[in-house]
C-alpha positions, 0 to 999 in steps of 0.5 A: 060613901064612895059615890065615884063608881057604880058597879055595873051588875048593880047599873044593870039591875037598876035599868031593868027594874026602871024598865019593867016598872015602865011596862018596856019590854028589850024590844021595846027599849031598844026601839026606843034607844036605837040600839039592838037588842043585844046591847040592851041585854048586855047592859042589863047584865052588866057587860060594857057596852060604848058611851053613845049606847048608855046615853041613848038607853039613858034617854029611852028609861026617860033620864034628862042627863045623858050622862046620868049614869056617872053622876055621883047623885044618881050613883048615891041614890041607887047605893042608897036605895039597895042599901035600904032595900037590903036592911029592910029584908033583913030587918024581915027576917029578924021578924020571922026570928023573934025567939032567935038571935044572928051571928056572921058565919063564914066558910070552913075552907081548909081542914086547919080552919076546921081543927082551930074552930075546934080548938077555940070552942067549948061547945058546939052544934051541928046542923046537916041540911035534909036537902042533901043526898044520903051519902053527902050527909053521911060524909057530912055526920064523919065530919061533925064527928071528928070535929067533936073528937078533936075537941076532946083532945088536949096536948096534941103536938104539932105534928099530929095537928097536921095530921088531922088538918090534911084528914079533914082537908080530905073530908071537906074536899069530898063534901064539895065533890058532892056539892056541899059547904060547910060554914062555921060561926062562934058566939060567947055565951055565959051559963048559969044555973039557979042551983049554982048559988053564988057561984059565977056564970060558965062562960064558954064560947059555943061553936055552930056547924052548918052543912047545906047545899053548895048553890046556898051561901050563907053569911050568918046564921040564926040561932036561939036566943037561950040556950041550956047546958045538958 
């Protein structure tokens, strides 16, 4: 673990926890530092501030090192404790998800992110956010619908890939106009059927596409753990 830096906003969130968890409003702690208001508010954000503030307001949180705040110690105990904090919330989650499995998703960008996710894909499920306006969602279904087309097309030269990737570049660049992202994720799954006998498993890879509001990120997806062929 790198322990040589600590990245500010996470410094700046710590603080303000340490100083809530004491009942110290900013008025009080930069009373208490000698420094104003201001200086309080800008390190709990993040923002500089100079060697003499961090070490007053080091002091005022009830710290005995002034330079605390670079101690390699110090900086693997907070990584550590928001390293925990994070894999207890997940750890939540997959709780609340216990028929479900996750995957990692990422950002479809560009309209040729969007025509290989096609192309690698045998299968794929669609999901539009109801939080969007109607006619996001409208744009939204156009281009579920021609991510579909595209997956039954076979043998299509280059230049008419180009074609489709500027067509969809288009497509993605309305729904962020309109306050929408679009995330994709791929999981390899293995079919079978009792019917089938000895016959071997489908193996296919099933594609996912997710539509929601821009202001949610998305890192991964929870999707369900069986799946069944139409």
């Amino acid at each position: 673990m790198n322990t040589t830096l600590l990245d500010p906003k996470v410094l700046g969130f710590w603080a303000r926890c340490v100083r809530e968890t004491q009942h110290l409003s900013q008025e009080a702690l930069a009373a208490n530092a000698s420094v104003n208001i201001r200086t309080v508010q800008r390190f709990e954000v993040g923002q500089p501030i100079n060697v003499t503030s961090r070490r007053a307001l080091a002091k005022a949180l009830g710290y005995d090192k002034p330079d605390i705040f670079d101690d390699p110690k110090f900086i693997e105990s907070v990584l550590g404790f928001f390293d925990g904090l994070k894999t207890m919330q997940q750890k939540n989650l997959d709780d609340e998800h216990p028929d479900h499995v996750r995957i990692g998703a990422q950002p479809v960008a560009s309209g040729q992110e969007a025509a290989k996710f096609a192309d690698v894909i045998n299968a794929v499920s669609f999901s539009i956010d109801e939080g969007l306006h109607d006619n996001t969602k409208a744009l939204a279904a156009s281009f579920c619908d021609y991510v579909q087309d595209l997956m039954d097309l076979d043998d299509v030269p280059m230049s008419s890939r180009l074609g489709f990737a500027k067509e969809l570049d288009g497509i993605l660049q309305d729904l962020r106009e309109n306050g929408a992202s679009v995330y994709s994720a791929t999981r390899d799954r293995k079919f079978r059927n009792d019917s089938w006998g000895d016959a071997p498993a489908l193996e296919m890879t099933v594609g996912y596409l997710v539509i929601v509001p821009a202001d949610r990120q998305l890192t991964q997806l929870y999707i369900p753990r069986r799946a069944r062929l139409g």
